[in-house]
Backbone atoms as SQL, in Angstrom:
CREATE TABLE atoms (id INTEGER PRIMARY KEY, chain TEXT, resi INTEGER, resn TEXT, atom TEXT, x REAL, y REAL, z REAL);
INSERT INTO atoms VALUES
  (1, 'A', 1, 'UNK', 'N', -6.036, 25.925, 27.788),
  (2, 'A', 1, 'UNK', 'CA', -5.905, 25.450, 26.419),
  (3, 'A', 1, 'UNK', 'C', -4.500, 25.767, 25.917),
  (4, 'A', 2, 'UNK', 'N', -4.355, 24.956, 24.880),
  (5, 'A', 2, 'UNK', 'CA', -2.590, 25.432, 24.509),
  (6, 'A', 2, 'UNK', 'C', -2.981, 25.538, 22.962),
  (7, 'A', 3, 'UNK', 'N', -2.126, 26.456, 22.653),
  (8, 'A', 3, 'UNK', 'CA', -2.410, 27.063, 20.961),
  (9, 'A', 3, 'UNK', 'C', -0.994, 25.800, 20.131),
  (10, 'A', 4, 'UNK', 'N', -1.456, 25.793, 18.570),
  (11, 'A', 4, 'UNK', 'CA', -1.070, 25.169, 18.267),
  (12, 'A', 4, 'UNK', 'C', -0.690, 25.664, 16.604),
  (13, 'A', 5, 'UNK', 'N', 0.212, 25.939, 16.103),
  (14, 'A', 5, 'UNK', 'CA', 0.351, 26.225, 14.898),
  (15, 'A', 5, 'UNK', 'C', 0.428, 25.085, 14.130),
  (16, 'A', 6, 'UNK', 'N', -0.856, 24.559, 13.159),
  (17, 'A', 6, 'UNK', 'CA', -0.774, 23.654, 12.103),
  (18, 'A', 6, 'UNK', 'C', -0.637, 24.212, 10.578),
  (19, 'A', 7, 'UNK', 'N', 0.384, 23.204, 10.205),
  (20, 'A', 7, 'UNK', 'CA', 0.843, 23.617, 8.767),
  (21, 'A', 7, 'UNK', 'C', 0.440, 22.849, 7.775),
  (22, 'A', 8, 'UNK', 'N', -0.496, 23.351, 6.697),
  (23, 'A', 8, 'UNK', 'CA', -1.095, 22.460, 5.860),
  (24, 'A', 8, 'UNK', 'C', 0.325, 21.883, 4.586),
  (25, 'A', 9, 'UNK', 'N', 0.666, 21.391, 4.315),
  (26, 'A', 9, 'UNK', 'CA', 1.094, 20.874, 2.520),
  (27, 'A', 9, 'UNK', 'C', 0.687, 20.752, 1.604),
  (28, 'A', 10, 'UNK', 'N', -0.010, 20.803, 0.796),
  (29, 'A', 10, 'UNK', 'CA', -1.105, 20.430, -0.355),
  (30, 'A', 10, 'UNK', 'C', 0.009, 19.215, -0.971),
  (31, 'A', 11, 'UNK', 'N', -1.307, 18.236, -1.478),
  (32, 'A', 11, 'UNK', 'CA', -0.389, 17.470, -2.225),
  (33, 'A', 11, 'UNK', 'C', -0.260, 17.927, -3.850),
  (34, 'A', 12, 'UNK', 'N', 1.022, 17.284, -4.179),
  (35, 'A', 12, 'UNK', 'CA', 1.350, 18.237, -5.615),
  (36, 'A', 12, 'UNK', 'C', -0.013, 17.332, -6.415),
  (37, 'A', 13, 'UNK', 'N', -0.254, 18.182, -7.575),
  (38, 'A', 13, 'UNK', 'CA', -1.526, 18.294, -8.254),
  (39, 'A', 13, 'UNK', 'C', -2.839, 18.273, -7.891),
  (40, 'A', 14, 'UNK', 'N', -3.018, 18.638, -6.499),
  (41, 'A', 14, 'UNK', 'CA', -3.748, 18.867, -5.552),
  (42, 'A', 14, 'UNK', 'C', -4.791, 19.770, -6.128),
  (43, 'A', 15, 'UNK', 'N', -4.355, 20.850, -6.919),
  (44, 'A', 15, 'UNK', 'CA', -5.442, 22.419, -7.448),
  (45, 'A', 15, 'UNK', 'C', -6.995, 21.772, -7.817),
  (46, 'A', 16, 'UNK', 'N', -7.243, 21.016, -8.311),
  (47, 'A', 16, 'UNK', 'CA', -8.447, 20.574, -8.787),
  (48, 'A', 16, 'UNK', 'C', -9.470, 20.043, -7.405),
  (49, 'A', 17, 'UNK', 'N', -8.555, 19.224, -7.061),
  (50, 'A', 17, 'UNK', 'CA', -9.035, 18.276, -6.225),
  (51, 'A', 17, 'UNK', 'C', -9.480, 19.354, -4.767),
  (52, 'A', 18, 'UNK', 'N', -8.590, 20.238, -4.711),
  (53, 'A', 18, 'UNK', 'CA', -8.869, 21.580, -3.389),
  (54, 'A', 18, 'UNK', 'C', -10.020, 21.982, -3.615),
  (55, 'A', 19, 'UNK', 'N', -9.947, 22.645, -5.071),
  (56, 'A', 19, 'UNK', 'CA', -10.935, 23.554, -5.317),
  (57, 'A', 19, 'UNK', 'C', -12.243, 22.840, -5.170),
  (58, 'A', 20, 'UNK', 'N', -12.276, 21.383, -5.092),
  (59, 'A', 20, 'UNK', 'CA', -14.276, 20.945, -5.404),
  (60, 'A', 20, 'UNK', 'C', -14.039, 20.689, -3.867),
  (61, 'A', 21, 'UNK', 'N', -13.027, 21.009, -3.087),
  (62, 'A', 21, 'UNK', 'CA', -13.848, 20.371, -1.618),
  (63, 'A', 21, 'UNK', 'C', -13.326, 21.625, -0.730),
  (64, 'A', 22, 'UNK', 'N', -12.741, 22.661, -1.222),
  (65, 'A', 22, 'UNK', 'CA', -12.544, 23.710, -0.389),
  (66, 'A', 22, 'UNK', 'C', -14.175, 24.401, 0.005),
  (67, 'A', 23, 'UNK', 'N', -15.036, 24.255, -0.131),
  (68, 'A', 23, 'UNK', 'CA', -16.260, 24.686, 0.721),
  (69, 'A', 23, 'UNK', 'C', -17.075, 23.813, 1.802),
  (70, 'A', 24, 'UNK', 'N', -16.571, 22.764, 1.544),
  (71, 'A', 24, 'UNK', 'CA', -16.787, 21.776, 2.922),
  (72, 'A', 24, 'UNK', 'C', -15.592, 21.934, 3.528),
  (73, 'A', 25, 'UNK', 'N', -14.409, 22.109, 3.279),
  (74, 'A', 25, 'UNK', 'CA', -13.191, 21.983, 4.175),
  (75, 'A', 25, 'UNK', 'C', -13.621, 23.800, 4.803),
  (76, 'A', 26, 'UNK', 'N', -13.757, 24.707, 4.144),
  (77, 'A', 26, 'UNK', 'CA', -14.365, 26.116, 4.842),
  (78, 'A', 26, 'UNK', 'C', -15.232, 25.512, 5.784),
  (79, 'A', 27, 'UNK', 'N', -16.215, 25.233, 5.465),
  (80, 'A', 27, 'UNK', 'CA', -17.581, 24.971, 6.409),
  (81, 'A', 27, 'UNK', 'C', -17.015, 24.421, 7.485),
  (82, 'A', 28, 'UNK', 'N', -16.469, 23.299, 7.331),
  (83, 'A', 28, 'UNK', 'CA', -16.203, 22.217, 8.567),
  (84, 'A', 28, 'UNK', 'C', -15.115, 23.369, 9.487),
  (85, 'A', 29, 'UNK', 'N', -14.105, 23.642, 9.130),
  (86, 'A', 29, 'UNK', 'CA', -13.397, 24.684, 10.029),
  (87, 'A', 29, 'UNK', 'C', -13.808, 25.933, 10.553),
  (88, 'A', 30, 'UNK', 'N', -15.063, 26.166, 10.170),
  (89, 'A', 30, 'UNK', 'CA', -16.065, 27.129, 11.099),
  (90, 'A', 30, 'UNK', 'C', -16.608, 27.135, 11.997),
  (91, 'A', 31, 'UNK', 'N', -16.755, 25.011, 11.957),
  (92, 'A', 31, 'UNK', 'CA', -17.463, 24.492, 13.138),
  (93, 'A', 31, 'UNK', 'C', -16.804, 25.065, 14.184),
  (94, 'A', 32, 'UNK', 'N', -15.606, 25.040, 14.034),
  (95, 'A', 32, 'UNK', 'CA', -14.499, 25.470, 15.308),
  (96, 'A', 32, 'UNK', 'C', -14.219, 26.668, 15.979),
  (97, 'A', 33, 'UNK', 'N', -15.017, 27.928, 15.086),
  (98, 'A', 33, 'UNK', 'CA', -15.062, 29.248, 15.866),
  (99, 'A', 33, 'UNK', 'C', -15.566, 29.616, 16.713),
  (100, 'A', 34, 'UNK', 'N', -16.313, 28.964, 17.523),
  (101, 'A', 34, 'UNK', 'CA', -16.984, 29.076, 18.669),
  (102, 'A', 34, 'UNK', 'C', -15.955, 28.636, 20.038),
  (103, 'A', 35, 'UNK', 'N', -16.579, 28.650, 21.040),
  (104, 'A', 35, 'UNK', 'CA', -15.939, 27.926, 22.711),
  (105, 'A', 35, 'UNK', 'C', -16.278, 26.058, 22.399),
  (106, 'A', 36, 'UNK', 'N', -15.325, 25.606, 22.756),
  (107, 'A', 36, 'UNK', 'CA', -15.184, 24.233, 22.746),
  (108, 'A', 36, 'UNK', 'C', -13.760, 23.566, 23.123),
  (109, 'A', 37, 'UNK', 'N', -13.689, 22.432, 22.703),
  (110, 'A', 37, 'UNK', 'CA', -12.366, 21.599, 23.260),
  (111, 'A', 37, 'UNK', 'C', -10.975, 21.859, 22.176),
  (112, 'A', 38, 'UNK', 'N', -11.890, 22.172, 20.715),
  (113, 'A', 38, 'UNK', 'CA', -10.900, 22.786, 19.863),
  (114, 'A', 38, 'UNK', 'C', -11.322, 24.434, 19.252),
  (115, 'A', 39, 'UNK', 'N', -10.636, 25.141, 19.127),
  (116, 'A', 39, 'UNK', 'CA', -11.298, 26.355, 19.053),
  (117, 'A', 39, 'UNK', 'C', -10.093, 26.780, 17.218),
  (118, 'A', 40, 'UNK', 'N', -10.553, 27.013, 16.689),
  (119, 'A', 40, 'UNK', 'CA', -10.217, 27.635, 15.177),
  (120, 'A', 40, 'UNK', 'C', -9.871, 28.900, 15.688),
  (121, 'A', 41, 'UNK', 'N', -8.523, 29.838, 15.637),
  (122, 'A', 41, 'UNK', 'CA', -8.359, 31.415, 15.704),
  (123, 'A', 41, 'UNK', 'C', -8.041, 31.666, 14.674),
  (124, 'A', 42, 'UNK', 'N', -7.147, 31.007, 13.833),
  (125, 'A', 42, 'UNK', 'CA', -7.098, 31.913, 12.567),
  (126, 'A', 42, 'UNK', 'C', -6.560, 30.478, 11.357),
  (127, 'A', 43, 'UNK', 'N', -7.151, 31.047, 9.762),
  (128, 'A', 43, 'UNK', 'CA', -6.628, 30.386, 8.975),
  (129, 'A', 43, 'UNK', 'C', -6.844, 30.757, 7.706),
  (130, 'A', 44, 'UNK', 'N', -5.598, 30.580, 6.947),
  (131, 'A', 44, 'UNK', 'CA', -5.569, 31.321, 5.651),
  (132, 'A', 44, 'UNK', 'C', -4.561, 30.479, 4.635),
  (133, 'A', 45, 'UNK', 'N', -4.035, 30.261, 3.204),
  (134, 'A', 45, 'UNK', 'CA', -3.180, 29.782, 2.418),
  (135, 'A', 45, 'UNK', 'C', -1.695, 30.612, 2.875),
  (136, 'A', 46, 'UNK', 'N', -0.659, 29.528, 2.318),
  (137, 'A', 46, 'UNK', 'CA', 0.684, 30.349, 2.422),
  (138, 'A', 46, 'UNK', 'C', 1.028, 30.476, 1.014),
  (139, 'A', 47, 'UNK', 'N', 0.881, 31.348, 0.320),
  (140, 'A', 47, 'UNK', 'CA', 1.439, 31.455, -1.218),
  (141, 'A', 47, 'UNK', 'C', 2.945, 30.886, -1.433),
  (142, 'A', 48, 'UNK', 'N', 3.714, 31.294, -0.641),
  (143, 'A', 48, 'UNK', 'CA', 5.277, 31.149, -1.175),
  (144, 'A', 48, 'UNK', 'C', 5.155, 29.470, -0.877),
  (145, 'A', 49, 'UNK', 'N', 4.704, 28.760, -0.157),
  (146, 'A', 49, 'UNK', 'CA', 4.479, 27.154, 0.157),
  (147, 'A', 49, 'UNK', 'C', 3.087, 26.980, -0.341),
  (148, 'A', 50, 'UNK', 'N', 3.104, 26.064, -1.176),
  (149, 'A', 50, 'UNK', 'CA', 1.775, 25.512, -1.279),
  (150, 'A', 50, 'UNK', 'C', 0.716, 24.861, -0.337),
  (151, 'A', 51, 'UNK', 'N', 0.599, 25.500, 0.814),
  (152, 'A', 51, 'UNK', 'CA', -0.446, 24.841, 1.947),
  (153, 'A', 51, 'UNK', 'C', -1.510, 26.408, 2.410),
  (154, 'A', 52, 'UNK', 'N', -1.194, 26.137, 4.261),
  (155, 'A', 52, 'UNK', 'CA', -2.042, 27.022, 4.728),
  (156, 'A', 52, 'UNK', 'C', -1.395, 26.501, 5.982),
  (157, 'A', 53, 'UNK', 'N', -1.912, 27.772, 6.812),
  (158, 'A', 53, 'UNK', 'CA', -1.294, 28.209, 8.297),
  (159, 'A', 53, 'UNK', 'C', -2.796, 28.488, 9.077),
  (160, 'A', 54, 'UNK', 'N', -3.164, 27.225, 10.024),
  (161, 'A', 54, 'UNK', 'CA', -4.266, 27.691, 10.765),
  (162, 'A', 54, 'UNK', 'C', -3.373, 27.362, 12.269),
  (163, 'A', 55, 'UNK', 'N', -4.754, 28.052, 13.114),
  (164, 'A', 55, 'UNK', 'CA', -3.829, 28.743, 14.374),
  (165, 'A', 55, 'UNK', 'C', -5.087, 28.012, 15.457),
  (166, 'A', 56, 'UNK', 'N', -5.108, 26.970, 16.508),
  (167, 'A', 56, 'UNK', 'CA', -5.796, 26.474, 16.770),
  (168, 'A', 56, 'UNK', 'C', -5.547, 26.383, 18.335),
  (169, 'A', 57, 'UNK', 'N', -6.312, 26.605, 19.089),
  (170, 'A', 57, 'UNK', 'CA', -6.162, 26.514, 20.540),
  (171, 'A', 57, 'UNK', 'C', -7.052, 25.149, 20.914),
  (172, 'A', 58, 'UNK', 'N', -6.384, 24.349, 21.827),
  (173, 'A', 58, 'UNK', 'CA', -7.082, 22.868, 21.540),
  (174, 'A', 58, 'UNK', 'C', -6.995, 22.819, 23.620),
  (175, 'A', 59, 'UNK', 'N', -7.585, 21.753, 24.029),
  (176, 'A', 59, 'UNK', 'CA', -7.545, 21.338, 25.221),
  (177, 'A', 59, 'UNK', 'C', -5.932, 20.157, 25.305),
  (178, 'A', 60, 'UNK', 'N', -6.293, 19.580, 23.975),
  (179, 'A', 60, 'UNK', 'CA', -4.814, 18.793, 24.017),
  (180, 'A', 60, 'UNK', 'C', -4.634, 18.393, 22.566),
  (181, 'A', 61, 'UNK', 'N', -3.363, 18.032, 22.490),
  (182, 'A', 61, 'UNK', 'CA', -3.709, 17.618, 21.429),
  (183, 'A', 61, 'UNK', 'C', -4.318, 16.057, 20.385),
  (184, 'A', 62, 'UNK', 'N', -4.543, 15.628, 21.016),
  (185, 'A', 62, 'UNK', 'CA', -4.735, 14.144, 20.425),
  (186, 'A', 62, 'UNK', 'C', -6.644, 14.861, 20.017),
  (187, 'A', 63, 'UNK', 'N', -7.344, 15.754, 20.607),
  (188, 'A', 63, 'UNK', 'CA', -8.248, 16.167, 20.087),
  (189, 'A', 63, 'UNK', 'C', -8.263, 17.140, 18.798),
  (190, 'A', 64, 'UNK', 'N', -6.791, 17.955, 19.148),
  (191, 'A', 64, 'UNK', 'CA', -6.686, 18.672, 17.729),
  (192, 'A', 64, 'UNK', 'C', -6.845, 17.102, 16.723),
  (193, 'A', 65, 'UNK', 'N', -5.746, 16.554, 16.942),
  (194, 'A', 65, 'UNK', 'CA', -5.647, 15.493, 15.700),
  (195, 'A', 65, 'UNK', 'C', -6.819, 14.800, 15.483),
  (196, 'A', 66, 'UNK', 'N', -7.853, 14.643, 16.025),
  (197, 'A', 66, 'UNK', 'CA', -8.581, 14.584, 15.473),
  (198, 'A', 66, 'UNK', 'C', -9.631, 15.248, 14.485),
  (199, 'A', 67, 'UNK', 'N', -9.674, 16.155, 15.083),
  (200, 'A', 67, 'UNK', 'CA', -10.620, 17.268, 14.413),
  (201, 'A', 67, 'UNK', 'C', -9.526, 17.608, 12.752),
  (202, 'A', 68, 'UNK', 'N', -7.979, 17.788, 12.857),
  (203, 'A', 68, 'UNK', 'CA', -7.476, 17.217, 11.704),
  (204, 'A', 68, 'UNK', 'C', -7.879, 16.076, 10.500),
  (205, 'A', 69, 'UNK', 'N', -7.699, 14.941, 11.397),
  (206, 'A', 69, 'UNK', 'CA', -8.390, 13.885, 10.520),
  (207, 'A', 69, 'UNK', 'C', -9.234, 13.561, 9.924),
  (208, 'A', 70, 'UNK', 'N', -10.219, 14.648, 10.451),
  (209, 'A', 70, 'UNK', 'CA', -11.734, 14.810, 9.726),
  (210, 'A', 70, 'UNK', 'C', -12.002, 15.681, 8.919),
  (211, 'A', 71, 'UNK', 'N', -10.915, 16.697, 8.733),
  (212, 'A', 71, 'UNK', 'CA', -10.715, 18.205, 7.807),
  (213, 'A', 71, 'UNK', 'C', -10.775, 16.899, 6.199),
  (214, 'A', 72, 'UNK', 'N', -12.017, 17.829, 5.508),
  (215, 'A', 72, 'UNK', 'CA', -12.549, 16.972, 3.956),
  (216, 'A', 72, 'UNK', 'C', -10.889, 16.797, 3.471),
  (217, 'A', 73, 'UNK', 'N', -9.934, 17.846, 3.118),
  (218, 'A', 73, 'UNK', 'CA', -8.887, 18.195, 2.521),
  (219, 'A', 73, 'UNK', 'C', -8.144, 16.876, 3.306),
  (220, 'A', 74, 'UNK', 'N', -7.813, 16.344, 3.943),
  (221, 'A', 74, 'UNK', 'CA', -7.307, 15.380, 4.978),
  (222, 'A', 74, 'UNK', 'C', -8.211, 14.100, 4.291),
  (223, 'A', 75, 'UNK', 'N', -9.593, 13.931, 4.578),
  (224, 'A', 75, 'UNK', 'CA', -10.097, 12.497, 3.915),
  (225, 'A', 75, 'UNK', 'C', -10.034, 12.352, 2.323),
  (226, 'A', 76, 'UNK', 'N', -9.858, 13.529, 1.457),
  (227, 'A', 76, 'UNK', 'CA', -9.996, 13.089, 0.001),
  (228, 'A', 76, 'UNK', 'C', -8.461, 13.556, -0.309),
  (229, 'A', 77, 'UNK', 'N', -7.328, 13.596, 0.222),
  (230, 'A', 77, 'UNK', 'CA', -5.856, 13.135, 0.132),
  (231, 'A', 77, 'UNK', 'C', -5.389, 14.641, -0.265),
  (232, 'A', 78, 'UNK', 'N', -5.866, 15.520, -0.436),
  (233, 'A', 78, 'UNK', 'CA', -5.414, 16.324, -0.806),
  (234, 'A', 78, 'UNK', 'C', -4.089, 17.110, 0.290),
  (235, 'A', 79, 'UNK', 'N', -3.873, 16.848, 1.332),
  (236, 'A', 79, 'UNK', 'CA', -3.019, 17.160, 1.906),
  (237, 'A', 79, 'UNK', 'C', -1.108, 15.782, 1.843),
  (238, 'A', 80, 'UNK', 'N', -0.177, 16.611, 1.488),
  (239, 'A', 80, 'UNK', 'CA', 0.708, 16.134, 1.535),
  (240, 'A', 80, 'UNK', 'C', 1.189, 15.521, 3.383),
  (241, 'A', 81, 'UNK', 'N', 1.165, 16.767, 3.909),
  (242, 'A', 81, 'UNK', 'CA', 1.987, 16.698, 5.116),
  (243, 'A', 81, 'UNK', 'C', 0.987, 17.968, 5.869),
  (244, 'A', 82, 'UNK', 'N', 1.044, 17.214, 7.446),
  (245, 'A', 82, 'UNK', 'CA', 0.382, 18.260, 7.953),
  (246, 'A', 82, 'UNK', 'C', 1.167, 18.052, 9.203),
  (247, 'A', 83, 'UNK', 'N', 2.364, 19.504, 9.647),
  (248, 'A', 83, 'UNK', 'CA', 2.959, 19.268, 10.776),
  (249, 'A', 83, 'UNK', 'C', 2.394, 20.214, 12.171),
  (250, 'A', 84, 'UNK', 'N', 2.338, 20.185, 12.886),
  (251, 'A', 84, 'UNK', 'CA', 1.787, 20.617, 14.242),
  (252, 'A', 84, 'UNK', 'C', 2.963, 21.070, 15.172),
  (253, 'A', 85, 'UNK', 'N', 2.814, 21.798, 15.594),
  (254, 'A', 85, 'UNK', 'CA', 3.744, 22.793, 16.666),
  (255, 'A', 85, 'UNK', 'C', 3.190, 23.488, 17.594),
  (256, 'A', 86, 'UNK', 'N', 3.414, 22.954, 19.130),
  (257, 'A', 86, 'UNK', 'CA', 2.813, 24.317, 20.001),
  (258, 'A', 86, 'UNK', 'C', 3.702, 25.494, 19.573),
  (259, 'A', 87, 'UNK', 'N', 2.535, 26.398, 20.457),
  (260, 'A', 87, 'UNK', 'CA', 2.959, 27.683, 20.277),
  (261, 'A', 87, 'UNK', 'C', 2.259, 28.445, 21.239),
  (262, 'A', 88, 'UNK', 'N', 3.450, 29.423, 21.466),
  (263, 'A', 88, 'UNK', 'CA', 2.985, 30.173, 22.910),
  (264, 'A', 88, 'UNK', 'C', 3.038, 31.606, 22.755),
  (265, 'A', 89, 'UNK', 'N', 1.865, 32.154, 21.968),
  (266, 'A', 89, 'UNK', 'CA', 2.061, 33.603, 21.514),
  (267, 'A', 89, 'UNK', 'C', 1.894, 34.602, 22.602),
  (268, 'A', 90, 'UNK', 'N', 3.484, 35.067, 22.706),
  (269, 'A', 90, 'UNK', 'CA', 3.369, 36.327, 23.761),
  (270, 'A', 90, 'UNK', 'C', 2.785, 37.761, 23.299),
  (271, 'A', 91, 'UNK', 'N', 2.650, 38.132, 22.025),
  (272, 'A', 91, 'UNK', 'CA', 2.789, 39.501, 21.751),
  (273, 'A', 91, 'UNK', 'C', 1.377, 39.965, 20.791),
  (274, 'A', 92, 'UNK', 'N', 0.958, 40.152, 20.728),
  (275, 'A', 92, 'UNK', 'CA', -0.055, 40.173, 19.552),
  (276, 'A', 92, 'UNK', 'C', -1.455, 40.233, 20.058),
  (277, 'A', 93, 'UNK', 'N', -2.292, 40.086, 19.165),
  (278, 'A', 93, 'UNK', 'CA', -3.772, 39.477, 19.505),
  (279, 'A', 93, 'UNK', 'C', -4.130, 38.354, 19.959),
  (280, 'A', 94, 'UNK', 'N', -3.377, 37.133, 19.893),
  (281, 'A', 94, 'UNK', 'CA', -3.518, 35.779, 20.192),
  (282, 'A', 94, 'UNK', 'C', -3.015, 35.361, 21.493),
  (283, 'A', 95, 'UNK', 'N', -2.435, 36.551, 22.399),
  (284, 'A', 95, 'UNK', 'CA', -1.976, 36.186, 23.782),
  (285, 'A', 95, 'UNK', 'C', -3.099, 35.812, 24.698),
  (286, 'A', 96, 'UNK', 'N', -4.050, 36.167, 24.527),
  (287, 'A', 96, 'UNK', 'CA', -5.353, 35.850, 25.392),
  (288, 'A', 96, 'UNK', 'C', -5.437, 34.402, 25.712),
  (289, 'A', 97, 'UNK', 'N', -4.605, 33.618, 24.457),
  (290, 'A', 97, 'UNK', 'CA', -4.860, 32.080, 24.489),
  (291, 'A', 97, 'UNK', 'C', -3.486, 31.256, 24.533),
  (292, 'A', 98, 'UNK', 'N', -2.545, 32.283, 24.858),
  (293, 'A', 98, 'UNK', 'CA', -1.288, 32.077, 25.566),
  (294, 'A', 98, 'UNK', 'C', -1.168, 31.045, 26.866),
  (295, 'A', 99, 'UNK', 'N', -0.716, 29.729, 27.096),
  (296, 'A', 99, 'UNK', 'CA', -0.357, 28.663, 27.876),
  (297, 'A', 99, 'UNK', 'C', -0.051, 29.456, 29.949);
């Protein structure tokens, strides 16, 4: 599997619109904590940027992007920009899922 750092954007005036679907957008990204083709390791907001930093180990990616496309926050527009970056964590807790 190859890890993948995705970067959320919120779109500007987004606060309302987060808040009524941030418990299906929770739920649905839980689906992913288990063993599978996309696996959820970590995810949280970035205060100083208005988004969030989730940390995703995928089989490839055209499956991450999907499982993206289906994030609620993604179908009811609330995301500005969502950029994607491998990532190959040598040092830490997340090396286990190191490339």
């Amino acid at each position: 599997m190859t890890v993948f750092a995705v970067e959320y954007t919120y779109a500007q005036d987004s606060t309302d619109l987060r808040n009524e679907h941030r418990p299906a957008h929770r739920d649905y990204l839980c689906e992913f904590l288990g063993d599978g083709a996309v696996r959820l390791l970590a995810s949280g907001p970035t205060p100083v940027v208005d988004g969030a930093l989730l940390i995703f180990a995928a089989e490839d990616k055209s499956a991450l992007n999907e499982v993206l496309a289906n994030d609620p926050f993604s179908k009811v527009g609330a995301l500005e920009q969502t950029d994607i970056t491998e990532w190959n964590p040598v040092i830490g807790l997340l090396t286990q899922f190191a490339s």
